[in-house]
Phi, psi and omega in degrees: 000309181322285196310302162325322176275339177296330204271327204283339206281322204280326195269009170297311211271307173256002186104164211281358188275330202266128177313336246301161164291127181266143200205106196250140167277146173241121184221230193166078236261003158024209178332349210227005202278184175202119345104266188320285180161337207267146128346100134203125214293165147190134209252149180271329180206164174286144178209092155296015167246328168306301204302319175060231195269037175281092169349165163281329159240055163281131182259141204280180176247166183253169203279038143303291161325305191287320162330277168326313177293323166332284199304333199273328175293302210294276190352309191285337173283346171284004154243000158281330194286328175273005167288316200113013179295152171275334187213167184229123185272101178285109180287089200239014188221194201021058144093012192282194230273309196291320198272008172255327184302332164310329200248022186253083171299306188296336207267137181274159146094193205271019168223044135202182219043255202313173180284315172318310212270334179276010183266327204281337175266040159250343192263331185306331207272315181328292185296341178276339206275310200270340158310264150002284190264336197058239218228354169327315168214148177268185175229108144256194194188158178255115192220123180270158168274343196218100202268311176084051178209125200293181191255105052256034199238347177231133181298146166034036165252162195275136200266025166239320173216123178313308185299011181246122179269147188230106204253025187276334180263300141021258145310332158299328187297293189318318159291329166300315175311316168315319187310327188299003214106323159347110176244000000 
């Protein structure tokens, strides 16, 4: 219904031939989710600056789990793509579940520290999406460069001083995104 009323709306507004391109977000409200209506959080890394009123052994989530979230952004662009969406928005910014794992320095095991492990479920779901649909859908993404939260806790700031940004992991990502396809 959502795709109909958009396709319904745009040809009121420009006429019955047009077309728009559809874009649907795919996200994860990570620390910020409510499921429910309610709070509840479910954080990728310890963040003091993030955690606010968060126990101390309030639990990360594991990369078992970040696994299971992959296939599920891949599901949902297979199934914006049998809706008739043109694209799908990988949602990486305002602290959500992809853009605090970009910053999970602190964090063990394979989504976090090095840059390959903070990287890997925003480059896992890409590659998985295009695995999957191939050229069916297209994939963008929303990607912030800059948290301006000191370090080790914020992307792509300068590690002696946050308020200074440091865009070297950044545009690395952007280029690996590109190779994929990423436009």
């Amino acid at each position: 219904r959502l795709l109909d009323t958009i396709i319904e709306a745009a040809k009121a507004q420009f006429g019955s031939n047009y077309r728009p391109y559809t874009v649907i977000q795919l996200t994860h409200s990570g620390r910020y989710s409510k499921p429910e209506g309610r709070p509840a959080p479910i954080i990728a890394a310890r963040n003091p600056y993030l955690d606010g009123n968060l126990p101390d052994d309030y639990p990360v989530i594991s990369d078992e789990q970040l696994q299971e979230l992959e296939d599920r952004f891949v599901e949902a662009a297979e199934l914006a793509s049998q809706i008739g969406f043109d694209a799908v928005d990988i949602k990486s910014c305002h602290r959500y579940l992809n853009s605090e794992l970009l910053s999970a320095f602190t964090r063990e095991g394979n989504y976090g520290g090095s840059f390959e492990n903070r990287t890997r479920f925003l480059i896992n779901i890409v590659d998985k999406i295009k695995q999957r649909l191939g050229d069916a859908i297209e994939v963008t993404l929303r990607l912030n460069v800059y948290d301006a939260i000191p370090y080790p806790y914020g992307w792509g700031v300068d590690r002696e001083d946050h308020r200074k940004p440091d865009l070297t992991e950044p545009i690395r990502l952007v280029k690996i995104l590109r190779s994929k396809g990423i436009r």
